[in-house]
C-alpha positions in Angstrom: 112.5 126.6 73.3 113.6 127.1 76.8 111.3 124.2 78.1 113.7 122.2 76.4 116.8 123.5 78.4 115.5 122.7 81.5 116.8 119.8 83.1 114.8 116.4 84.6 112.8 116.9 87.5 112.5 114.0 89.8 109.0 112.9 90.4 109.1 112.1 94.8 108.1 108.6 95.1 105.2 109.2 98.0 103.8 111.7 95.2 103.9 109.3 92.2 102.4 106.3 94.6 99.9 109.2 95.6 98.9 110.2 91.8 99.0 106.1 91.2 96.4 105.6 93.8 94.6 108.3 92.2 94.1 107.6 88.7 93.3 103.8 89.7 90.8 105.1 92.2 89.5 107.0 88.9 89.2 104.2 86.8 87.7 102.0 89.2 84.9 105.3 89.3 84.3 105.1 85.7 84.3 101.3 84.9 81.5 101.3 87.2 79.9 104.3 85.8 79.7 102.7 82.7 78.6 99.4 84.0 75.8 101.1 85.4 75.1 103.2 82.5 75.1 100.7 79.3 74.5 103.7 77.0 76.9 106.2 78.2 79.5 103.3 77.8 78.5 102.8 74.0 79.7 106.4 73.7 82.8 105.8 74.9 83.5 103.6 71.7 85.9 100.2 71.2 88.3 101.6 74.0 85.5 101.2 76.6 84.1 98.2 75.5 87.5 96.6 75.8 87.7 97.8 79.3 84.7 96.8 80.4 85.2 92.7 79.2 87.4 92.6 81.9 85.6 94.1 84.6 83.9 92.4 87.3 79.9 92.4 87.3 79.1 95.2 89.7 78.6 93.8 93.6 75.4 95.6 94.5 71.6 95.5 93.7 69.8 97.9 91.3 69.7 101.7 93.1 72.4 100.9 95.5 75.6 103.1 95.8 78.1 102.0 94.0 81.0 100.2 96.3 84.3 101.1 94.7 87.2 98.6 95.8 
């Protein structure tokens, strides 16, 4: 396998704090997707529900954007 040869790659650290932001930007999107959405969240199984016990109550009324942190 010639992927195997290859050697490490250094990840920059402005692009790894960058992808970090990201994905925690992503999951802040979907908690509160699901808090919104009770029964798309059942769908998501044991791993959601876990998730979702330590979430904050959302902070806005009923039919109000959602304000992600």
């Amino acid at each position: 396998m010639p992927e195997a040869l290859r050697p490490p790659i250094a990840i920059p650290q402005e692009l790894m704090l960058a992808r970090l932001a990201q994905s925690e930007q992503m999951r802040a999107f979907f908690i509160q997707m699901w808090l919104q959405n009770p029964a798309l969240a059942k769908q998501g199984g044991a791993r959601v529900a876990e998730l979702l016990a330590v979430a904050p109550a959302p902070t806005f009324a009923p039919g109000a954007p959602a304000k992600l942190p």
